[in-house]
N, C-alpha and C positions, 0 to 999 in steps of 0.2 A: 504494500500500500504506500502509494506518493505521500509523504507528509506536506506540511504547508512551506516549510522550507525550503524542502525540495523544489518545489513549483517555484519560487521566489528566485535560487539558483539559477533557474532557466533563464537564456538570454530574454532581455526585457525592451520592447520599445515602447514607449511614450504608454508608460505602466503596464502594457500588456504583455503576454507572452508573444515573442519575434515571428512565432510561427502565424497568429492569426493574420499577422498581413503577406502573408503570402498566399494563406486562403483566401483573405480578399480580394487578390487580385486573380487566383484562378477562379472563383466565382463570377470576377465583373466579368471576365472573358468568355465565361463560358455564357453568362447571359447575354451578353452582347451577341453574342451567335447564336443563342435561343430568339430574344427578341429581334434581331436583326434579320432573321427570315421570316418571322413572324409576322413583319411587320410588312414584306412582298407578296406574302404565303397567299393571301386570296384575293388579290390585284393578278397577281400573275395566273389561279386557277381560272379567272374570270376571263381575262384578256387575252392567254397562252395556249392550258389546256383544255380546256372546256370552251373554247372562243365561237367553236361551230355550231354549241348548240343552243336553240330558243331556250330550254329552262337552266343554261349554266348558272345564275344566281344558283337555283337549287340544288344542283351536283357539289359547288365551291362550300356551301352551304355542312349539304353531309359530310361530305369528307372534313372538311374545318372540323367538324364536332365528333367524327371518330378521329381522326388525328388527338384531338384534346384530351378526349376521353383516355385513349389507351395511353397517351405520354401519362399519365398522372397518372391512372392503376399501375404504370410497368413498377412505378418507384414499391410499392407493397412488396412486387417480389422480387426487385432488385436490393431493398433493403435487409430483408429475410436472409438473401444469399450471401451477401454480406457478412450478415449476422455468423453462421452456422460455417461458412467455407472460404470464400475468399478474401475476409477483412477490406477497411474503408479504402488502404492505398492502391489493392492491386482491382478492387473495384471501380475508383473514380480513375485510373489510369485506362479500364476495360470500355465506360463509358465513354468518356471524354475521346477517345481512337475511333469508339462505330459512331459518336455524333459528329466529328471533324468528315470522316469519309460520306457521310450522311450530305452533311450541306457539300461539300464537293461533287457527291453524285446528282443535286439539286442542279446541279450549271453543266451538265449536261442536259439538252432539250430535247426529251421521249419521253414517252408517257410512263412506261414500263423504268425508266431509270427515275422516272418521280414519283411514282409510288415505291420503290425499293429503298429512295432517299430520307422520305417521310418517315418506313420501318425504321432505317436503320438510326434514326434520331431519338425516335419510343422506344425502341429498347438499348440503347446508347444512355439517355437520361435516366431509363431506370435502375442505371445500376451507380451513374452520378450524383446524382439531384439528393436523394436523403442521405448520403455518407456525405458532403462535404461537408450539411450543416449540422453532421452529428461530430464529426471530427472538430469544430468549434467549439464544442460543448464539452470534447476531449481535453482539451487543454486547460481545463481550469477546474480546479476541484470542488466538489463536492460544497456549497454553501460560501464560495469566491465570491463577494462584492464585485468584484469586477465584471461577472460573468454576463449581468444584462447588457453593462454599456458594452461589452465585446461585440455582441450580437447585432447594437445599434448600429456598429463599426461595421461589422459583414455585413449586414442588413444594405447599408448604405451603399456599398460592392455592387451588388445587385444591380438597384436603383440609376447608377450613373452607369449603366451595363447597359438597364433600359434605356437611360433617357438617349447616350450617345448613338447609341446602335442605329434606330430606326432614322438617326439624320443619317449617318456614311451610309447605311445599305440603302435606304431608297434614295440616296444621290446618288451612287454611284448607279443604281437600276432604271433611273430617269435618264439621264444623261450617257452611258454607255452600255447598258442593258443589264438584265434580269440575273444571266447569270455572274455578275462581275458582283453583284449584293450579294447573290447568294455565298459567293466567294471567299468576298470579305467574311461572311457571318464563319466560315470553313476556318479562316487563319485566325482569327477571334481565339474559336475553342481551341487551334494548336498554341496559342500564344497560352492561354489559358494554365494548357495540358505543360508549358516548358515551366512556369511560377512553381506550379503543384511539384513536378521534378526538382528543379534546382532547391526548393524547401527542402527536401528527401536528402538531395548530396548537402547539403550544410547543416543536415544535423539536427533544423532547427526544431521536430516534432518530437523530437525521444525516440522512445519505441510505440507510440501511437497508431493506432489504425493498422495493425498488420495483421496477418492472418490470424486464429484462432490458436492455431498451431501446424508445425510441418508436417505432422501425421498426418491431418486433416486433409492439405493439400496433394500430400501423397498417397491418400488413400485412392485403391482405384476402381473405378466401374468401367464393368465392360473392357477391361485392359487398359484402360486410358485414365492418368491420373485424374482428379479432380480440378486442379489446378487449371489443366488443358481442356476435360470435359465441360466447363464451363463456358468458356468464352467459343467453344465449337458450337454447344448447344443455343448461346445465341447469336450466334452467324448464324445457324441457320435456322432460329425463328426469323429473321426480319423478312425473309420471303413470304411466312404465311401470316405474318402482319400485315406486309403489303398486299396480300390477295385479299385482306378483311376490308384495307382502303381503299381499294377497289372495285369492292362489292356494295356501291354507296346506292344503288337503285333499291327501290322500294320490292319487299318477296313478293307480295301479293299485290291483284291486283285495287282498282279502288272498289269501295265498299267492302272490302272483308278487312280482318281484324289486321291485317299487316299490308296495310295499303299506303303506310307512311314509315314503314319499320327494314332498315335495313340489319343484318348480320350483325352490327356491332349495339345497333340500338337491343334486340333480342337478348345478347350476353351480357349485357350490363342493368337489362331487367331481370333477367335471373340472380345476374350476383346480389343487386339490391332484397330481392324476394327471400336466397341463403343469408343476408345479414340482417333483416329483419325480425326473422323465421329463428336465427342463432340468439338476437339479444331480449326476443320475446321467452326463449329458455331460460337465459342468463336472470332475465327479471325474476322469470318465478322460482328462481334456487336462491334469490339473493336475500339480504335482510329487508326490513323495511327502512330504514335510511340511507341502504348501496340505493334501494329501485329508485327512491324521489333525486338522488343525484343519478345516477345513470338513467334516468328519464329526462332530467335537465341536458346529458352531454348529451345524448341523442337529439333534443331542441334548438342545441346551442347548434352540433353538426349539421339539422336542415337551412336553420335561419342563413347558414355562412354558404350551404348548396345553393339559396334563394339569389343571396348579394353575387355571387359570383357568377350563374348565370348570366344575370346581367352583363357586371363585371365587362366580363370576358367578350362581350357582344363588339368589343373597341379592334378587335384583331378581325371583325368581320362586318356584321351589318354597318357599324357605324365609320368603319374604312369605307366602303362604297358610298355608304353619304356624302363622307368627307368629298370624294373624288367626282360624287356626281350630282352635290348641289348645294356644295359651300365653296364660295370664295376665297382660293388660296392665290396666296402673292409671293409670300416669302417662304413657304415649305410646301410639300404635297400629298400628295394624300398617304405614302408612306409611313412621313414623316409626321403624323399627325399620334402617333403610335409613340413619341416620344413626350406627350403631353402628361400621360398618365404619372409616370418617374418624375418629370419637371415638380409638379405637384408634391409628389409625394418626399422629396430633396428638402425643396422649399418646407413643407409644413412639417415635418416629422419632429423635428425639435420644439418649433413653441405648440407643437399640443401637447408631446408629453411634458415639456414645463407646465401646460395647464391641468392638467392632471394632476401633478407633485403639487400644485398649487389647492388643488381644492379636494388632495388627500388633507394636505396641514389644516384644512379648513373645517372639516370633516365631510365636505360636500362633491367629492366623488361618486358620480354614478355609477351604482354595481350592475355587474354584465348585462342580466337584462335590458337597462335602460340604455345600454353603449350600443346594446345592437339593434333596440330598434330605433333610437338614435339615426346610425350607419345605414339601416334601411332605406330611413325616411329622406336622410340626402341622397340616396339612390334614386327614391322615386322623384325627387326633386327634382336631382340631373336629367332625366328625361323628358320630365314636363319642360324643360327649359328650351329640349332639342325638337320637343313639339309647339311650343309656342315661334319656334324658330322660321316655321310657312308664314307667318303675317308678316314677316319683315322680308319676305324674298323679294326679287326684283322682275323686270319682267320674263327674265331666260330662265327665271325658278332655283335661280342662285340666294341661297343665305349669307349673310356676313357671318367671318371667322370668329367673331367675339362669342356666338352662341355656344359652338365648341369647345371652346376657351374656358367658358363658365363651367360648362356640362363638366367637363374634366377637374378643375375644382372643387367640384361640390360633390363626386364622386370620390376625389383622391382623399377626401375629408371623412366621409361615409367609411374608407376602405381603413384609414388611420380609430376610426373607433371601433371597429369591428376585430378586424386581424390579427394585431400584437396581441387579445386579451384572449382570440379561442383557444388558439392550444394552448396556452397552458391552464385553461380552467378545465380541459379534457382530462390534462393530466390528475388535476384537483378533484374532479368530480368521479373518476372513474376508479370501483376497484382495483387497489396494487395487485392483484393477480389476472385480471385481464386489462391492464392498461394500456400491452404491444398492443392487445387486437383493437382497441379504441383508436389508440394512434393511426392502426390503418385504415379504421373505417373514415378517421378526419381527414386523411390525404385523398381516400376517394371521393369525398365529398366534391371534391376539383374535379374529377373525372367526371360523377354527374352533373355535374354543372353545365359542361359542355354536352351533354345531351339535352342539357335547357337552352343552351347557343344554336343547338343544331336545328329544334324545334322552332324559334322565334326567327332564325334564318329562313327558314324554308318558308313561314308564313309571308315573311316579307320580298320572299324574290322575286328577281322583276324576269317575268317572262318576253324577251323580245329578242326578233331577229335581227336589229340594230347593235351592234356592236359597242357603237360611244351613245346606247342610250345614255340619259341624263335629262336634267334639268325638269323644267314643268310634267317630262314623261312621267318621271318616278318622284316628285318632292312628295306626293299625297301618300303613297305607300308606305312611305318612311317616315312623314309626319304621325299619320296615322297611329301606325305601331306602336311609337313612340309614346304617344299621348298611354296609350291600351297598356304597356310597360309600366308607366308612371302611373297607374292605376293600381296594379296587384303590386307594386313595390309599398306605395301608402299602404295598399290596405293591408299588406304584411306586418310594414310598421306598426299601423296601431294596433292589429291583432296583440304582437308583442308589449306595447307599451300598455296596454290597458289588463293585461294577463301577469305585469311586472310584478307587481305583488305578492301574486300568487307563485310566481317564478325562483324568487326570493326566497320564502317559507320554504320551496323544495331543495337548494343550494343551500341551506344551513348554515353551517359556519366558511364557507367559503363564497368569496365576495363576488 
């Protein structure tokens, strides 16, 4: 066991341990190549591969929301594998290699090398995305003061990942094409993948994040160590990932029960149906004050399924507004994709001073109130982007300020909701199933995107016009918009008026 000492020992910069900024920086890298395709990802479905057909909105649409979905499940059992065989470094080294050749096979232009691109990013992330930020969590022991502003510090990695990325890649995709962004997002994550290394040669982690043990890795199946069968086993899922994002057409036809449901929407309403089905067990074995908290983290995990839905609508439906009926001068519709980070830079520090401020006061609002709070400026931001049609002009163009706002009044919403779920998951959830709560929180994002893929598909525009726009589509996208801001309110005040009650089941945890 490290003592406190010991930790102190460890090289130190500007009070932290020397190692967390070098995960910082392989994080901003590696998001910068997350969001920096993200930020092409359905400009280019729209305008590239899908250009010949009348319902491409809706094609760009499903695929968006199985791509989503699966990036965020893969992390569940990329984390697991982690956990049991390959440890954090030889897994964020396994990720970070199939998500760099991922965006690289992105810039080559065929269909068949873009959906294999997409695979090999889902399961690339999921064996990345949960070891880095448990590897942060590594380095500081048990009950470290330091430990949140660490987080604030990675956090922030992130955030300027987001905000920078979606300018260089959709400039360079405006100005020399699609695949030179997609490109950039490729040297991102190897730039990334060299920080994560060079930490490794200087020493600066310990013994951190390494495998479980060498037995482990040398244990072998099928003749083939562990070590090897691993990273074989996913090379060669990204194939049958990509035939799942491929398979984005509806099974059935209309009128029967699968006439809007593709292959990935079907598996993820059954894994929802197995974890429902698992925690309605878990209730009735539990005590009477696990069920009233494991009935709050089960509240707490839809409420943040709700906001993120949304959320997430900015990498898709509200890219295509941006590009096809708001007034852009100084960035484009790429680059609109960097609003959300701008936001969330800017504000992050004086809200949590407002927070510490109205702890000392005693007038911090406990969770319930944060999130529907966080709701309520959700549903706000989109009333904002439907109020947005009385100001168009006559080409059916909106001014940029409307956007501008929407994005703020969101990045505010995501700042009271986010920092405080997980760890009240952790708080509320029995210490003996608390893994599987954590993974039912990460899935929470995966179906969220099946709330992207459904509100996508309502609003796509069906036309054999290529650069439709402008008066064609503002109404379809006001519309929605207004319909959005509608079940976000009423979410909220379901939440805020249930607060009390909310409370009383969270007990001694705030």
């Amino acid at each position: 066991m490290e003592t406190r000492s010991e930790f102190m020992e460890e090289k130190q910069l500007f009070g932290h341990p020397k190692g967390l900024f070098y995960l910082f920086f392989a994080e901003l890298w590696e998001r910068f190549s997350f969001y920096g395709m993200r930020a092409l990802l359905t400009l280019y479905m729209v305008n590239v591969i899908f250009e010949a057909l009348v319902e491409r909105d809706y094609a760009a649409a499903a695929v968006y929301s199985s791509y989503g979905s699966l990036v965020y499940a893969s992390t569940v059992i990329g984390g697991r594998v982690s956990d049991t065989i390959l440890g954090m470094r030889r897994s964020i080294f396994l990720g970070g290699i199939l998500m760099a050749i991922g965006h690289f096979v992105l810039a080559v232009e065929h269909n068949v090398a873009f959906y294999l691109a997409l695979a090999l990013i889902v399961v690339g992330n999921g064996f990345f995305k949960p070891n880095i930020s448990t590897f942060v969590g590594s380095l500081y022991k048990e009950g470290d003061p330091r430990k949140d502003s660490g987080f604030v510090i990675f956090y922030m990695g992130i955030n300027i990942g987001g905000f920078v990325a979606p300018l260089l890649c959709g400039w360079l995709g405006r100005e020399f094409g699609w695949h030179y962004g997609f490109g950039l997002a490729g040297i991102g994550m190897l730039t990334g993948l060299i920080f994560f290394w060079s930490g490794i040669k200087k020493n600066v982690f310990g013994d951190r994040g390494k495998a479980p043990s060498q037995q482990v890795l040398d244990k072998r199946l099928a003749g083939i160590p562990q070590k090897t069968m691993v990273p074989l086993i996913a090379a060669l899922s990204a194939p049958v990932v990509a035939l799942l994002l491929a398979s984005y057409r509806p099974l059935g036809e209309s009128g029967s029960f699968f006439e809007d449901q593709n292959i990935v929407n079907i598996i993820f309403k059954g894994i929802a149906f197995f974890i429902l089905g698992y925690l309605g067990y878990i209730m009735y074995k539990a005590t009477l004050d696990e069920r009233k908290k494991l009935f709050m983290a089960v509240l707490i995990t839809l409420f943040m399924t709700i906001f993120w839905g949304f959320h997430e609508l900015s990498g898709s439906v509200i890219t295509l507004f941006a590009d096809r009926n708001v007034n852009l001068s100084v960035i484009d519709a790429a680059q609109t994709n960097a609003l959300n980070s701008m936001w969330i830079i800017i504000l992050s520090i004086p809200i949590s001073m407002l927070f510490t401020w109205l702890s000392k006061k005693n007038l911090n609002p406990r969770t319930p109130y944060k999130f529907g709070l966080g709701l309520a400026f959700a549903g706000i931001s989109f009333y904002i982007l439907a109020m947005s049609g009385g100001s168009a002009d006559e080409n059916g163009m909106v001014p940029f300020s409307y956007l501008l706002i929407m994005y703020f009044l969101i990045s505010v919403g995501e700042l009271f909701m986010s920092p405080v779920g997980l760890s009240k998951i952790t708080d509320l959830s029995p210490k003996r199933i608390v893994a599987f709560m954590m993974g039912v929180w990460f899935l929470s994002s995966a179906f969220a995107f099946q709330v992207v893929g459904f509100i996508g598909k309502q609003l796509a525009i069906e036309s054999d016009d290529p650069d439709v726009r402008g008066l064609q589509t503002l109404d379809t996208y006001t519309g929605g918009f207004e319909l959005i801001a509608q079940y976000a309110l009423g979410a909220a005040v379901i939440v805020l008026v249930t607060a009390p009650l909310m409370k009383r089941l969270m007990g001694n945890v705030h």
